[in-house]
Each structure stands twice: as C-alpha cells, then as structure tokens.
N, C-alpha and C positions, 0 to 999 in steps of 0.2 A: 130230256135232251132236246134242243131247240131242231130245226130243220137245218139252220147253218153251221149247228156243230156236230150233225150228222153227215155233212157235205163237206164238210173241211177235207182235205188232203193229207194224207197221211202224215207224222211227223218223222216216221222215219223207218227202219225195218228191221226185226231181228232174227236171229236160225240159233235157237239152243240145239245144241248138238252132245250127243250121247258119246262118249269117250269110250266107255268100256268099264268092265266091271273092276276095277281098279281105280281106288279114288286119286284124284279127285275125278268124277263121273262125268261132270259137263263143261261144255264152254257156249259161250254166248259171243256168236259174231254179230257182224251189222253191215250190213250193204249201202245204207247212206240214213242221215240223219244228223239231227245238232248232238254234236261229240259230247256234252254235258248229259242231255237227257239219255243219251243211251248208258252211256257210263251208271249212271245211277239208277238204271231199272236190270241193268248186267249183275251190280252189286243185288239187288233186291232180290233176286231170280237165282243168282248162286247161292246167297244166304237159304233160300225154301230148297233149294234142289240137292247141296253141296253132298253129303251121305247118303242120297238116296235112288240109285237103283231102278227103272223104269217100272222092276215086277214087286219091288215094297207097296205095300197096302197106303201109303203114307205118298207116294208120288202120287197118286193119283189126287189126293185132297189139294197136295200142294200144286200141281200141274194148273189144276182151276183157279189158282189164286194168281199162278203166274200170267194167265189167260187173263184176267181181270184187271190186273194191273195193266197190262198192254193195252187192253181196253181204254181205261182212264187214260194212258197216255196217247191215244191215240198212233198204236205203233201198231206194223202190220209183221205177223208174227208166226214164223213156222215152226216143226218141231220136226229134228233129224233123230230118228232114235236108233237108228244103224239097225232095223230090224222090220217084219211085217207088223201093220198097224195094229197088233193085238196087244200090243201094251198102250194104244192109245188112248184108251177108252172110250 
C-alpha cells in the first residue's frame, strides 16, 4: 500500500450492531459515506453475519473477513455487540 493510500480519508463509516439472539442478528448502520459503497459492503457483511450469533465458533472467522473488507474499502468500522468485549475476540 502506497503512503498516499494509507493517508487517504476515510470513505466512510460503519456500526454492525448485534440485535439479539433472534434472527435476523444484525444490522449495519452508517454515519456518512457514498450511499452506493456502503450499501454494498452492508450487503457483504449481512450475507457473512446473517445466522450467526456473536458466541458461534463461525462469527469469529467471519467477523475478520468483515474486518477486511472494511479494510479494502477503506471504511472506519465499529462493532456494537450489546454485550462485554468477550465475544470480540
């Protein structure tokens, strides 16, 4: 990664948020950003998460994927899991 697209500005922000143990589990807000790119890393991020549960052995593999992809997109990205960080990993 160059120095100027480690300095770039964020494109935008996301908060996946933990619903509760009744699916569907999560939702994925956005505090600002271009409406297309978030939309479609909302979708990405519900498809890895949609059935699973903070304390599934399987959130945890996909939580890093979703982490990753933020990454690529250059999106600044929190996680509400309505609970203390021990399911954060």
């Amino acid at each position: 990664m160059s120095t100027q697209e480690e300095q770039a500005p964020p494109r935008g922000h996301v908060r996946v948020v933990y619903l509760g143990p009744v699916a569907p589990h999560w939702r994925v807000d956005s505090d600002f950003g271009e409406r297309t790119v978030i939309e479609e890393f909302r979708q990405r991020a519900l498809a890895r998460l949609l059935l699973l549960p903070p304390h599934d052995p399987q959130f945890r593999r996909n939580r890093e994927r979703v982490i990753r992809d933020a990454e690529r997109e250059n999106l600044l990205l929190d996680w509400d899991l309505g609970t203390p960080e021990e399911y954060a990993g």
